[in-house]
Each structure stands twice: as C-alpha cells, then as structure tokens.
Biopython code that builds the backbone (N, CA, C, O; Angstrom):
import numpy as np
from Bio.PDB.StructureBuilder import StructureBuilder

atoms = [
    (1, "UNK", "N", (91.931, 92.287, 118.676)),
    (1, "UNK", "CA", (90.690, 92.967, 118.986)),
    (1, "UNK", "C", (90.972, 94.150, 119.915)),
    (1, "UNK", "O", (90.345, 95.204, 119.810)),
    (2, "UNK", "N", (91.755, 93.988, 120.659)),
    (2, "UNK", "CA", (91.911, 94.559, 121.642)),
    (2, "UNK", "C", (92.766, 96.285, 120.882)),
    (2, "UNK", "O", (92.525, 97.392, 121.362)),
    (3, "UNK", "N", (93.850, 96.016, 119.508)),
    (3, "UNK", "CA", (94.315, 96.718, 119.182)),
    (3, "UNK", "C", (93.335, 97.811, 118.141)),
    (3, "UNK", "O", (93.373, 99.024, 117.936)),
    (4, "UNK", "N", (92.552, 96.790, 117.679)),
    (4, "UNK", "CA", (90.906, 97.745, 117.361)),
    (4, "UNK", "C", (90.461, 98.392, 118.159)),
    (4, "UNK", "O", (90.435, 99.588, 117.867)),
    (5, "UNK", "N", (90.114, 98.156, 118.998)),
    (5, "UNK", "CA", (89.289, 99.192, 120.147)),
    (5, "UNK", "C", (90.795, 100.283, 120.217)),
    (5, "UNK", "O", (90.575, 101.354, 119.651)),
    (6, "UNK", "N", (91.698, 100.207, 120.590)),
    (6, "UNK", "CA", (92.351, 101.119, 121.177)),
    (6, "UNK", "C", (92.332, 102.195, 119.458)),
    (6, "UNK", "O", (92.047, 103.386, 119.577)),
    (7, "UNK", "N", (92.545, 101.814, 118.476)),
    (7, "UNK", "CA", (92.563, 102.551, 117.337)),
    (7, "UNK", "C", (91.323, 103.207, 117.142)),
    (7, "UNK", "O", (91.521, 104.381, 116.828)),
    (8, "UNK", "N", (90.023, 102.888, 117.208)),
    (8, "UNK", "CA", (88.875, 103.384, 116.751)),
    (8, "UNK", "C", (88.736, 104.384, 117.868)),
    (8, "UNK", "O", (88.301, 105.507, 117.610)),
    (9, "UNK", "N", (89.159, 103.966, 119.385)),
    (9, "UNK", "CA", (89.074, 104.679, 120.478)),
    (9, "UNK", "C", (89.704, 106.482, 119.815)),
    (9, "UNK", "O", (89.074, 107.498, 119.524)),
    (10, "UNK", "N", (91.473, 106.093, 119.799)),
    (10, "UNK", "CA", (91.900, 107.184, 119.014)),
    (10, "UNK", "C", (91.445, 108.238, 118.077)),
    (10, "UNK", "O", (91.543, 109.464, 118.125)),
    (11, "UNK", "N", (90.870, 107.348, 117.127)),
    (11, "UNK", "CA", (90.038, 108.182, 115.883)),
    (11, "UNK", "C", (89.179, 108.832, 116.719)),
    (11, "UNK", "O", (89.495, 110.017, 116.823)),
    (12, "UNK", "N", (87.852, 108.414, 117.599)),
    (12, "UNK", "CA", (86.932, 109.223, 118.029)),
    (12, "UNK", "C", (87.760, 110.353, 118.692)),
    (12, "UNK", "O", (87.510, 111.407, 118.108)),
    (13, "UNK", "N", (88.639, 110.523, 119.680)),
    (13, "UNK", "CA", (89.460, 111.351, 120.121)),
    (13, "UNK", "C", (89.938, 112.381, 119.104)),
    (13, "UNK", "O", (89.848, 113.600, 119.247)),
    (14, "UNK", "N", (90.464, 111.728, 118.043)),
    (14, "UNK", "CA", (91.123, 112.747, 117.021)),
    (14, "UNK", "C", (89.583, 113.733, 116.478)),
    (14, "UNK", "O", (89.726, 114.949, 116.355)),
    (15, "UNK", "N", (88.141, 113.077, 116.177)),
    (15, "UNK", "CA", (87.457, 113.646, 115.327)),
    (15, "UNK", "C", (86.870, 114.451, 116.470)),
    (15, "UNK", "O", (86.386, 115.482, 116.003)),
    (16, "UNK", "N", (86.735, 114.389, 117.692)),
    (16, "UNK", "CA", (86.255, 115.425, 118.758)),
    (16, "UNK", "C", (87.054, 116.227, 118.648)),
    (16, "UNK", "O", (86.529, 117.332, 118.508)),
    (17, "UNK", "N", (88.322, 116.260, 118.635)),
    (17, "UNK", "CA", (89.829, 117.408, 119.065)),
    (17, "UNK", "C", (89.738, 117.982, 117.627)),
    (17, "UNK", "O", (89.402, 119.164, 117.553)),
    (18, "UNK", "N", (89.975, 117.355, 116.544)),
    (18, "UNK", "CA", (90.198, 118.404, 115.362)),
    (18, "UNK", "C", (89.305, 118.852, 114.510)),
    (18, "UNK", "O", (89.562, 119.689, 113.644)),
    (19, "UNK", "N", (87.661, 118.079, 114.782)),
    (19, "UNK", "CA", (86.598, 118.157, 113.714)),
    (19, "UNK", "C", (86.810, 117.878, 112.237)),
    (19, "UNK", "O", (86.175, 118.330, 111.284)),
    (20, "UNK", "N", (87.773, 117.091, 112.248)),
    (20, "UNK", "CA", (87.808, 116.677, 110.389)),
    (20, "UNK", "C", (88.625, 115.188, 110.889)),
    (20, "UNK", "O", (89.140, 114.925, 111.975)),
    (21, "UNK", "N", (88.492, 114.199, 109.402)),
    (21, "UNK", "CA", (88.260, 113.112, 109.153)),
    (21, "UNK", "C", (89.442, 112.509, 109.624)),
    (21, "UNK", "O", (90.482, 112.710, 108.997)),
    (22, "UNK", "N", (89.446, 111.624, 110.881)),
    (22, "UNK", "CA", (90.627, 111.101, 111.217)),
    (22, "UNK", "C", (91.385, 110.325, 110.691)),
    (22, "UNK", "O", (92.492, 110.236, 111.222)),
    (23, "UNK", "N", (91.146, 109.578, 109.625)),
    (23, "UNK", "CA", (91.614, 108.896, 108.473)),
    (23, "UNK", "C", (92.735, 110.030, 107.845)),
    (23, "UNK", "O", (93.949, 109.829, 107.881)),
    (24, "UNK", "N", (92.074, 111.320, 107.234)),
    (24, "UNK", "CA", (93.310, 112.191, 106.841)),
    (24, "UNK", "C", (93.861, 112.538, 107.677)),
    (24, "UNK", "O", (95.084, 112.432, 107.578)),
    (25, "UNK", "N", (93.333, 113.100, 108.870)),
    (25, "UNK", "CA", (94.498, 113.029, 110.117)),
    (25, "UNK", "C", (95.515, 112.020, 109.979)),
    (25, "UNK", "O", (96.598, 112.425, 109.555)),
    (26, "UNK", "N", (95.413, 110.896, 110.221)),
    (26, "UNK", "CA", (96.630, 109.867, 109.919)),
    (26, "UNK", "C", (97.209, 109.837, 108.900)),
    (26, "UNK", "O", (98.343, 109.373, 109.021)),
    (27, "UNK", "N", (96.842, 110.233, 107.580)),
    (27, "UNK", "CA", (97.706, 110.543, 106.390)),
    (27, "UNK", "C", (98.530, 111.452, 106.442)),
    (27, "UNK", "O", (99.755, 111.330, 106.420)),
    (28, "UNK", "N", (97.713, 112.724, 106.536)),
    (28, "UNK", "CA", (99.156, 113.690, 107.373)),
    (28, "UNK", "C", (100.031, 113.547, 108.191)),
    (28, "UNK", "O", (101.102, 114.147, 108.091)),
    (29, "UNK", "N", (99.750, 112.707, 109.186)),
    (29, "UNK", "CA", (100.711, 112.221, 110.399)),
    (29, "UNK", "C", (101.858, 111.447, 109.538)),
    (29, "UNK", "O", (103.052, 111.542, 109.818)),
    (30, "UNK", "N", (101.362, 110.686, 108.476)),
    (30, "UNK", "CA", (102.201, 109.458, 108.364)),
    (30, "UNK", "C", (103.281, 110.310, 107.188)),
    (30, "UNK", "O", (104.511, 110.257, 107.189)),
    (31, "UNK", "N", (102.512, 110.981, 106.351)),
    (31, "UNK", "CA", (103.597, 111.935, 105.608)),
    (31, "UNK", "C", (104.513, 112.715, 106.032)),
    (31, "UNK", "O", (105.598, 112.797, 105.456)),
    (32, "UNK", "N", (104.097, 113.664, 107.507)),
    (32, "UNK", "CA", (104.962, 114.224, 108.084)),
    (32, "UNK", "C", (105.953, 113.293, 108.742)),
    (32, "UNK", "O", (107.055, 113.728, 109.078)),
    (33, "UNK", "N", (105.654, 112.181, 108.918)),
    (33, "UNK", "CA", (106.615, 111.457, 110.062)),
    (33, "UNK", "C", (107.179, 110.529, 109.178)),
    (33, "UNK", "O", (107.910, 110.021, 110.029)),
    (34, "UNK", "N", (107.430, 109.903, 108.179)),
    (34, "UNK", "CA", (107.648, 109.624, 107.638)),
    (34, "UNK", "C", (109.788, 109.918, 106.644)),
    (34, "UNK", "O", (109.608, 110.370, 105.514)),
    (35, "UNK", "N", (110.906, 109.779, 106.868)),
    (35, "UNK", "CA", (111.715, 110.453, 106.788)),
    (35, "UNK", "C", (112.013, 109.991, 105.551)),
    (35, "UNK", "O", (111.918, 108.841, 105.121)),
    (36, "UNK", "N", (112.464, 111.205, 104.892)),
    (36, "UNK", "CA", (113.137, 111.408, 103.327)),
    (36, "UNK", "C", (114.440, 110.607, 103.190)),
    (36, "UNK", "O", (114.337, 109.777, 102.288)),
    (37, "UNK", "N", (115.360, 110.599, 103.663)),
    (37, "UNK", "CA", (116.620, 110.217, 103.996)),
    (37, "UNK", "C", (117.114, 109.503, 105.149)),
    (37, "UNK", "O", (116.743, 109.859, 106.268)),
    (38, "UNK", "N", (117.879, 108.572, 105.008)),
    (38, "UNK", "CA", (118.793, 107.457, 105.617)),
    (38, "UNK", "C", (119.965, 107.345, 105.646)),
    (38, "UNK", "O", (120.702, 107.760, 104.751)),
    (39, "UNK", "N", (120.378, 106.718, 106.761)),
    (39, "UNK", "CA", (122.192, 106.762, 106.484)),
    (39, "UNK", "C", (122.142, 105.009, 106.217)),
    (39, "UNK", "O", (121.517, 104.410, 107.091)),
    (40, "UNK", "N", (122.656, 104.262, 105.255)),
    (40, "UNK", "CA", (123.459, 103.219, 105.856)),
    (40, "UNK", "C", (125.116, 103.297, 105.787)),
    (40, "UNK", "O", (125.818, 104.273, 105.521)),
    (41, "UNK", "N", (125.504, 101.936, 106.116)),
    (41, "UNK", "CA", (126.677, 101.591, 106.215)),
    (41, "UNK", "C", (128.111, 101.163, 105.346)),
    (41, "UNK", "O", (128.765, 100.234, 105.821)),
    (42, "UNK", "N", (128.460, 101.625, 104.463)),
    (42, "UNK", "CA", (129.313, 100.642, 103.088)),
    (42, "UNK", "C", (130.652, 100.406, 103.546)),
    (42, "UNK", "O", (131.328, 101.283, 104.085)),
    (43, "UNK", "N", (130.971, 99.453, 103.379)),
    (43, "UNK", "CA", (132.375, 98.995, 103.596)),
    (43, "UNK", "C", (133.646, 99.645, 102.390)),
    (43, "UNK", "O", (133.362, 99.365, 101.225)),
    (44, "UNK", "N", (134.483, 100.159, 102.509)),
    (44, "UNK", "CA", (135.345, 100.827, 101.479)),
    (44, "UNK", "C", (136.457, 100.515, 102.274)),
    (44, "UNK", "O", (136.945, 101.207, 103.167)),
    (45, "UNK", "N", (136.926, 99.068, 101.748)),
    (45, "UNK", "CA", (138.699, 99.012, 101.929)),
    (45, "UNK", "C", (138.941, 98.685, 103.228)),
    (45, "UNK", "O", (140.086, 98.857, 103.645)),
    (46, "UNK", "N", (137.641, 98.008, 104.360)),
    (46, "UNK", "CA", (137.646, 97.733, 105.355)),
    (46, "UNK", "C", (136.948, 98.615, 106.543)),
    (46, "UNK", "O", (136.445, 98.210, 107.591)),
    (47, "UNK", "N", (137.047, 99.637, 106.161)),
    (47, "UNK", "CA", (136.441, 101.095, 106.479)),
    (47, "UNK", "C", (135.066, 101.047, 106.207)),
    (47, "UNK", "O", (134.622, 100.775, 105.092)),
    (48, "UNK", "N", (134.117, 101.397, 107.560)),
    (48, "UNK", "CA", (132.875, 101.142, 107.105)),
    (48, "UNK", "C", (132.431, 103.891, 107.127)),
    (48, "UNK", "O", (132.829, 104.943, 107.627)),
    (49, "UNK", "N", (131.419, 103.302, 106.163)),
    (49, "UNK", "CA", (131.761, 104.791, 105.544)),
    (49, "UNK", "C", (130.184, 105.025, 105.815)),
    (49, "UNK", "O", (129.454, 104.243, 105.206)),
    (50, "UNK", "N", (129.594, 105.915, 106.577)),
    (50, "UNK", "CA", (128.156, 106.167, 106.700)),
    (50, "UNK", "C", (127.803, 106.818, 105.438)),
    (50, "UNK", "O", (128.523, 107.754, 105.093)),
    (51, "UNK", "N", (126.594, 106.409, 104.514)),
    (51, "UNK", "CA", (125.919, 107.136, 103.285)),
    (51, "UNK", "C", (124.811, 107.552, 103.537)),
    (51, "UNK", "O", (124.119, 106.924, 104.338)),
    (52, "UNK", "N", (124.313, 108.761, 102.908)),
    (52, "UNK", "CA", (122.924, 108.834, 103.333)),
    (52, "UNK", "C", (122.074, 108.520, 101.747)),
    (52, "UNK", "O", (122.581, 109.041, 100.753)),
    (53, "UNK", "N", (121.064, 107.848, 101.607)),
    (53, "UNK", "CA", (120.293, 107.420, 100.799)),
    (53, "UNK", "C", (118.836, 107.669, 101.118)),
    (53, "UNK", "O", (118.384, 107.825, 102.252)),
    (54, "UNK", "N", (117.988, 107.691, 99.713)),
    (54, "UNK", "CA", (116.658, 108.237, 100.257)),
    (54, "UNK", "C", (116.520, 106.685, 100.335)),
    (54, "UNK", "O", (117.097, 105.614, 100.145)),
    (55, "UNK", "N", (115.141, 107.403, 100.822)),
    (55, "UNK", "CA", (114.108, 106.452, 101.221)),
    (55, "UNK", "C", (112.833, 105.883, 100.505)),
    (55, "UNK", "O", (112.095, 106.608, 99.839)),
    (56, "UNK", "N", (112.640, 104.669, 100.665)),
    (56, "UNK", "CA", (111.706, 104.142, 99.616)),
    (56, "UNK", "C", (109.906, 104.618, 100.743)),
    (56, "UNK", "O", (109.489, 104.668, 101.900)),
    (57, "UNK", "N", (109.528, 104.817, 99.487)),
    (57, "UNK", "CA", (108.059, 105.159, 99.717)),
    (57, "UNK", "C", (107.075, 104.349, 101.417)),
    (57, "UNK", "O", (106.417, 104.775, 102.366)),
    (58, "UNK", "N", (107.659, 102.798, 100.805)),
    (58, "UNK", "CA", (107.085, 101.952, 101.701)),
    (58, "UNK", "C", (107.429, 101.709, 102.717)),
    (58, "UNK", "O", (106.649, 101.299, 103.577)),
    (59, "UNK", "N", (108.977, 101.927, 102.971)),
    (59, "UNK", "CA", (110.199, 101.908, 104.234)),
    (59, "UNK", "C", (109.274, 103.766, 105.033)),
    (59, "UNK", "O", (109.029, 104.219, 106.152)),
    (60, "UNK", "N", (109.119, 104.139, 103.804)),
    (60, "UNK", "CA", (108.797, 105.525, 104.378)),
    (60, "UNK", "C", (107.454, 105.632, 105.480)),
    (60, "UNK", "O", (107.057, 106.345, 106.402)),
    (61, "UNK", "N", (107.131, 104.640, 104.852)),
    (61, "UNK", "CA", (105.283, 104.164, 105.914)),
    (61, "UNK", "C", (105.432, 103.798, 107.471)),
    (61, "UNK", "O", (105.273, 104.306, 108.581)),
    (62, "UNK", "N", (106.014, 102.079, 106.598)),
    (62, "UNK", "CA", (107.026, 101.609, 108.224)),
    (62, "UNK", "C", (106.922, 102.205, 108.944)),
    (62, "UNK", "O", (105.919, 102.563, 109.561)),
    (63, "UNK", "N", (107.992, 102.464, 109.037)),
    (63, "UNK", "CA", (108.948, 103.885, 109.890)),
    (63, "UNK", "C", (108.446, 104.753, 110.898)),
    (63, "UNK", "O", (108.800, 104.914, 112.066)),
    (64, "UNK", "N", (107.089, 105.552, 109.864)),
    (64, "UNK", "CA", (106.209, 106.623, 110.337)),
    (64, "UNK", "C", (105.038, 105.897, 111.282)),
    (64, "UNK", "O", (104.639, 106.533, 112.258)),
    (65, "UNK", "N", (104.532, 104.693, 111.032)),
    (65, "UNK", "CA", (103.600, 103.726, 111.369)),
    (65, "UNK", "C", (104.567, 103.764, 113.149)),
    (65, "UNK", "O", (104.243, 104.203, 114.253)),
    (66, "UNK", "N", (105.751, 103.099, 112.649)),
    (66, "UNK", "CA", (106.301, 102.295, 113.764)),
    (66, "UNK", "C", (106.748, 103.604, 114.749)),
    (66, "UNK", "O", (106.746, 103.357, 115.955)),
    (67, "UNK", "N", (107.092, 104.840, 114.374)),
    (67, "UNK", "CA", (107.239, 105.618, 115.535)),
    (67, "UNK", "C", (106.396, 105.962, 115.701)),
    (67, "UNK", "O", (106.291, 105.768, 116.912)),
    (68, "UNK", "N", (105.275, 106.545, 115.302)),
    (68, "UNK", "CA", (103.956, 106.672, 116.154)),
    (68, "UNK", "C", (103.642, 106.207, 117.103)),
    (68, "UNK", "O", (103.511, 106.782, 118.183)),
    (69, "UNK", "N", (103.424, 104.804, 116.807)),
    (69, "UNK", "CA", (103.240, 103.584, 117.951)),
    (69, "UNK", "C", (104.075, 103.696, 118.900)),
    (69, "UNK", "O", (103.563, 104.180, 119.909)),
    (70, "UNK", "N", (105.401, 103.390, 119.010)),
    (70, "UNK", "CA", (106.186, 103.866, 119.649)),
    (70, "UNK", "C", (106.376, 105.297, 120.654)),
    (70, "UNK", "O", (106.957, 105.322, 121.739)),
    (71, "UNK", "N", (105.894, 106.137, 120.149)),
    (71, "UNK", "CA", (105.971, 107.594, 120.740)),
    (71, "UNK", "C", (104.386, 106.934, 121.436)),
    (71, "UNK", "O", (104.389, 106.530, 122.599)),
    (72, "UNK", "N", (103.432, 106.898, 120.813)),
    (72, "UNK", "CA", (101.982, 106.725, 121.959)),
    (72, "UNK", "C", (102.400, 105.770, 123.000)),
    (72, "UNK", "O", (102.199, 106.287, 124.099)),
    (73, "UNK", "N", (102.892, 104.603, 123.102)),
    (73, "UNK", "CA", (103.536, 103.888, 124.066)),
    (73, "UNK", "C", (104.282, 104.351, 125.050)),
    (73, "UNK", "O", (104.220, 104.132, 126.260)),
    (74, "UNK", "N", (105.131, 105.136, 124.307)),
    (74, "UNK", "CA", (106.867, 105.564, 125.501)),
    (74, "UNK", "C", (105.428, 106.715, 126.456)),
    (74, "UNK", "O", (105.366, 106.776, 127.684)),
    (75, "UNK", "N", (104.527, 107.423, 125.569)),
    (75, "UNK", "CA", (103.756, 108.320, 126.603)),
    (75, "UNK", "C", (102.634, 108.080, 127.090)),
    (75, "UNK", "O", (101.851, 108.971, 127.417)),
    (76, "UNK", "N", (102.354, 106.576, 127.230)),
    (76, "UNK", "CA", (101.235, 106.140, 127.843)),
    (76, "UNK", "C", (102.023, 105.559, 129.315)),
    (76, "UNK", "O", (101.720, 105.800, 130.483)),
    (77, "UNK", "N", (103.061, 104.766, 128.800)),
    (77, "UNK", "CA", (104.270, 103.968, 130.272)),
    (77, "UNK", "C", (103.996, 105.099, 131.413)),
    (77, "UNK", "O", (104.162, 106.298, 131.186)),
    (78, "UNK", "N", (103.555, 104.579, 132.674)),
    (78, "UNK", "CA", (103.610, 105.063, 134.045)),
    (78, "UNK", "C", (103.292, 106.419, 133.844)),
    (78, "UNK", "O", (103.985, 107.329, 134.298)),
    (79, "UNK", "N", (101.879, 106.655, 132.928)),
    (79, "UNK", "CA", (100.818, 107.719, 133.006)),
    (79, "UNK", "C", (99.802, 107.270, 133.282)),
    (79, "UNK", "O", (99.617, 106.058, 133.381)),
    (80, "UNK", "N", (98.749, 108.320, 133.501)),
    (80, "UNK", "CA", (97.069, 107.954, 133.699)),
    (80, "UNK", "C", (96.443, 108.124, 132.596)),
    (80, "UNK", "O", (95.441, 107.458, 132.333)),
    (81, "UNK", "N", (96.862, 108.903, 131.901)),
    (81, "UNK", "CA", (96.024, 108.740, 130.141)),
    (81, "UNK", "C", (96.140, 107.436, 129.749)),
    (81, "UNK", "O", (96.961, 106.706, 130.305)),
    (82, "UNK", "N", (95.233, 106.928, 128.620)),
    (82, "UNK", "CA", (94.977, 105.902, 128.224)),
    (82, "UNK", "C", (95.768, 105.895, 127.210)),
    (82, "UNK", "O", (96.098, 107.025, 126.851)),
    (83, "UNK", "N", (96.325, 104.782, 126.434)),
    (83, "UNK", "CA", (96.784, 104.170, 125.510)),
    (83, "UNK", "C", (96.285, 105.186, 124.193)),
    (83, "UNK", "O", (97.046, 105.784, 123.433)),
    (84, "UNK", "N", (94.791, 105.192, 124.164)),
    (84, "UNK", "CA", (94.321, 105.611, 122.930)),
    (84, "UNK", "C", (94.144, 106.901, 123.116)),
    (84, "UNK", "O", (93.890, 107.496, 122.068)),
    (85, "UNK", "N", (94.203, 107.860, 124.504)),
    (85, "UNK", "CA", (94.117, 109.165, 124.544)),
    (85, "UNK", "C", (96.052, 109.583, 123.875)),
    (85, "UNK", "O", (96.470, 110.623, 123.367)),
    (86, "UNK", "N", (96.526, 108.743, 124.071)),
    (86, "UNK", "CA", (98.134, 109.316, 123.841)),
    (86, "UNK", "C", (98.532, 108.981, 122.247)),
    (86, "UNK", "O", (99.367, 109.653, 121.640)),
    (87, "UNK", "N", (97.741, 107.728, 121.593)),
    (87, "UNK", "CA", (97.728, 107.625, 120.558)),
    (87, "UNK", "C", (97.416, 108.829, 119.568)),
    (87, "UNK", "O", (98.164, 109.419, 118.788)),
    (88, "UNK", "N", (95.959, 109.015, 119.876)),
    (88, "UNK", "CA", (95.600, 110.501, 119.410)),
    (88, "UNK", "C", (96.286, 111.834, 119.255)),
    (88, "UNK", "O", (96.245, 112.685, 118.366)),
    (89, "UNK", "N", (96.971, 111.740, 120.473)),
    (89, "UNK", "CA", (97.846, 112.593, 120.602)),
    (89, "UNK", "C", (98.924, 113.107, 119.616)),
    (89, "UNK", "O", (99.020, 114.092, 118.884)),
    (90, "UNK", "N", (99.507, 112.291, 119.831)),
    (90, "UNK", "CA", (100.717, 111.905, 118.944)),
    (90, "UNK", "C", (100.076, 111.975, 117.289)),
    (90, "UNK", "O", (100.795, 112.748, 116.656)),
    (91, "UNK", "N", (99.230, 111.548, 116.623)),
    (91, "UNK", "CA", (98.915, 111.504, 115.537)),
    (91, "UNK", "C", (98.686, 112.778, 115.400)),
    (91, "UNK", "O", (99.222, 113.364, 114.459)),
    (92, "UNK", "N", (97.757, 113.555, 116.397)),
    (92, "UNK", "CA", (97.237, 114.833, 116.043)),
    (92, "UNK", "C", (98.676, 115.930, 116.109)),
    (92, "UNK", "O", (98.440, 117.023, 115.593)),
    (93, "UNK", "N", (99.842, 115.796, 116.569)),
    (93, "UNK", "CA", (100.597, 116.682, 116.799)),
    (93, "UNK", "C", (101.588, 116.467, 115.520)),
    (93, "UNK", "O", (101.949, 117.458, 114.886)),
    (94, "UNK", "N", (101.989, 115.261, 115.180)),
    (94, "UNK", "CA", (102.315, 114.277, 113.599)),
    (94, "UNK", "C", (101.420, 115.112, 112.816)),
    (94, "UNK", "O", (102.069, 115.833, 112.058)),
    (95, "UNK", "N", (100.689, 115.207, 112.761)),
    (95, "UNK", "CA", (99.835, 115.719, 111.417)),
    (95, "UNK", "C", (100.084, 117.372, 111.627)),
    (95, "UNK", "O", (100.036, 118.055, 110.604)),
    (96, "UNK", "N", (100.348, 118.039, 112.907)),
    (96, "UNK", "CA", (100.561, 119.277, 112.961)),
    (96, "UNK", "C", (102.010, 119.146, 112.645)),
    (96, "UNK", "O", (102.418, 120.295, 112.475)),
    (97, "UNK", "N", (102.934, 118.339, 112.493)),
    (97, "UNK", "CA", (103.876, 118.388, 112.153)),
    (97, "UNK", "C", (104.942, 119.183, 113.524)),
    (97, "UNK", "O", (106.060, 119.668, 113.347)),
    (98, "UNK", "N", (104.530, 119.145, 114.238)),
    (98, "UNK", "CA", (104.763, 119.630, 115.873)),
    (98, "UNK", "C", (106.107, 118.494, 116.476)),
    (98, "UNK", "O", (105.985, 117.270, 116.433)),
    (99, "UNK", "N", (107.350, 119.213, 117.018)),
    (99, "UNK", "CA", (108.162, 118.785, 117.522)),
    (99, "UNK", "C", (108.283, 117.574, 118.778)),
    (99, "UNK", "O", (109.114, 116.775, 119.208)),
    (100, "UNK", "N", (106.735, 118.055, 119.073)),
    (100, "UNK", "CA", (106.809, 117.429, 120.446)),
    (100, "UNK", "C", (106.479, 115.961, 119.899)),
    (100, "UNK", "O", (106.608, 114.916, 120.537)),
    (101, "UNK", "N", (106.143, 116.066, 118.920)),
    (101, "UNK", "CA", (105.666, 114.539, 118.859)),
    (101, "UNK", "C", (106.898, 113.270, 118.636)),
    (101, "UNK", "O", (107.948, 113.552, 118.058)),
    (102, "UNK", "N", (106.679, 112.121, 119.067)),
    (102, "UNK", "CA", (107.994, 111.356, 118.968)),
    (102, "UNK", "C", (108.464, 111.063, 117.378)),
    (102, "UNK", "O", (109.619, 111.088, 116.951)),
    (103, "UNK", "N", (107.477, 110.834, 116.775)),
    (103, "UNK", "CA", (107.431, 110.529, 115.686)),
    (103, "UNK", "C", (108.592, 111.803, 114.297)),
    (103, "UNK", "O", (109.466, 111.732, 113.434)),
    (104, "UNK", "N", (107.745, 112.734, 114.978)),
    (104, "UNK", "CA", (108.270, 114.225, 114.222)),
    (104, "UNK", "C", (110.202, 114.132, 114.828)),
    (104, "UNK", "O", (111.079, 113.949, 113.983)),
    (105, "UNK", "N", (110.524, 114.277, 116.208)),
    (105, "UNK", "CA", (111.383, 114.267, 116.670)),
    (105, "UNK", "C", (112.232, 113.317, 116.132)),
    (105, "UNK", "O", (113.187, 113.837, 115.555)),
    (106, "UNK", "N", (112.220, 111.567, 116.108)),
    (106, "UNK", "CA", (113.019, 110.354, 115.504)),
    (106, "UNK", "C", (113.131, 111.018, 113.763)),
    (106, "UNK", "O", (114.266, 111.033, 113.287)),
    (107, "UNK", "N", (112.146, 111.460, 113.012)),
    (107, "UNK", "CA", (112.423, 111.842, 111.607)),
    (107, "UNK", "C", (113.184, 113.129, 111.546)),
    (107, "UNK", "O", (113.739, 113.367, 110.474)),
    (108, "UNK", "N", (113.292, 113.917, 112.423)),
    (108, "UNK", "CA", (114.378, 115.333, 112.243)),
    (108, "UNK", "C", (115.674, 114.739, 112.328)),
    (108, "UNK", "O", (116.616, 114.945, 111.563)),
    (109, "UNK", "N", (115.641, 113.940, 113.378)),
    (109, "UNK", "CA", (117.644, 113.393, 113.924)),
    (109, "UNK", "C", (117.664, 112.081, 112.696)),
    (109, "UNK", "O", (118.844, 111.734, 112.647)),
    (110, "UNK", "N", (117.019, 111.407, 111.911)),
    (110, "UNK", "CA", (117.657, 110.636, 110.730)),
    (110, "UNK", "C", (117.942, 111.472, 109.747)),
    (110, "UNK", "O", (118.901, 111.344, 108.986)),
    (111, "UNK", "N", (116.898, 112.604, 109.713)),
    (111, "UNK", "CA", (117.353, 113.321, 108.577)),
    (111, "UNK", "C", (118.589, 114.524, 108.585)),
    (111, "UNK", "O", (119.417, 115.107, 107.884)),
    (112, "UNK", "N", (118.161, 114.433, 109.609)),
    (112, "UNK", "CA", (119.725, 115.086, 110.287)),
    (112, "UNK", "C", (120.998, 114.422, 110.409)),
    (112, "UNK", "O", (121.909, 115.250, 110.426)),
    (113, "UNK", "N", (121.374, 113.291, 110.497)),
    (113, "UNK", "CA", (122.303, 112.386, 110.688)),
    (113, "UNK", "C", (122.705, 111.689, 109.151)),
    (113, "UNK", "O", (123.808, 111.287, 108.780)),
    (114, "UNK", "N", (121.205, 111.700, 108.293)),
    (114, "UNK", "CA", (121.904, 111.703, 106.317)),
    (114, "UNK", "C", (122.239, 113.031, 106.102)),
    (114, "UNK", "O", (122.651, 113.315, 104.977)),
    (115, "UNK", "N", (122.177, 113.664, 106.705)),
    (115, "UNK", "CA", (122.366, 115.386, 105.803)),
    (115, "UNK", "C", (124.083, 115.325, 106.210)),
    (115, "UNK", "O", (124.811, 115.080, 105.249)),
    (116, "UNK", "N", (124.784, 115.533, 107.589)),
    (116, "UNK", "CA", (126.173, 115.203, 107.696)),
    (116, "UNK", "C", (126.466, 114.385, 107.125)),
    (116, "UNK", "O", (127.455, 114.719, 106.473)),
    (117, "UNK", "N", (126.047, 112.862, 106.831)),
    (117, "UNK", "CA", (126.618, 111.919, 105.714)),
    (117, "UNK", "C", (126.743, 112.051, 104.553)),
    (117, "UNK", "O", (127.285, 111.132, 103.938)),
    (118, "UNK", "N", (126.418, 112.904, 104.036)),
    (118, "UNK", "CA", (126.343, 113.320, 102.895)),
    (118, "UNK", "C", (127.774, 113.131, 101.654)),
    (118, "UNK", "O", (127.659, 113.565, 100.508)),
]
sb = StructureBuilder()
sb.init_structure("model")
sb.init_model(0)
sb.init_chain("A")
sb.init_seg("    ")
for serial, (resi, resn, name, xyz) in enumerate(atoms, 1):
    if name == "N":
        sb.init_residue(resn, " ", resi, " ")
    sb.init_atom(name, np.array(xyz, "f"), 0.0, 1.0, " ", f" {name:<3s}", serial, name[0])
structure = sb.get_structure()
C-alpha cells in the first residue's frame, strides 16, 4: 500500500511537471532506459571470454523498471525530497532520455561495455 501511494504520488508530480499522461511518461522512460545489449560470460578452453548479446524484450523491462527504482532511491537516501518527488524525477528525465538520470547513465555503460565485447 504504502508502494501505491508513493507511485500515484509520482504520477501526480509527473502530470503537474510535464502536462501529458504519466502512464506514457513511464513508457518512454522504460524504452529509453531499457538497454539493447549485454555482455555475458562463455567459457572457451578454460578462458572465460566476455560476449555481448542483445537483449530480450522482457529482461529489457526488468532492467529499466529496476534502475529507475534504484536511481529514485540512491536520490532520495539522506535528502529532503520525498521518495515520490525523486521518483518523478528520474522517470521524467528517463523519458527525456537525459544523462542525469540513473537509469539513462547504468544503460549507456552496459551498452558501452557490449560494444568493446564485441
């Protein structure tokens, strides 16, 4: 319940700050944040060999879901903004596709780190 209020809190935040539907706000967020490419790990001859592989659609959600959350958290810790003012945040800067956001930032350095694996 408690994670309801802080989400609906957000949305009202997002639909005051951007005037359009915070629902697509979060679709954009989650597409932009969301990363194309992955590295894993393969073993060759004992030798473990970094690959980069795309990414599945739904891993692609995850991901974008879970750093969001993550980025509104790391910038709510030992601030005075609220939980759901930083949530907003972060989604609205995700959907601007904006560096500052944690979300945007964690998807440049994976996709950066499959692009050398290559």
């Amino acid at each position: 319940i408690l994670a309801y209020s802080i989400v609906k809190e957000a949305f009202e935040i997002i639909e005051e700050r951007t005037k359009k539907n915070p629902i697509q706000v979060l679709v954009d967020a989650l597409v932009n944040a969301g990363p194309r490419e992955e590295v894993v790990r393969l073993k060759y001859g004992g030798i473990a060999v970094p690959r980069a592989v795309d990414t599945s659609s739904l891993r692609r959600l995850d991901i974008a879901l879970r750093n969001i959350a993550e980025g509104a958290r790391i910038a709510s810790f030992k601030s005075k903004k609220t939980i759901a003012e930083c949530l907003a945040e972060e989604i609205i800067s995700a959907a601007n596709n904006d560096n500052r956001s944690y979300a945007i930032s964690k998807k440049e350095e994976v996709e950066r780190v499959a692009k050398s694996a290559r």
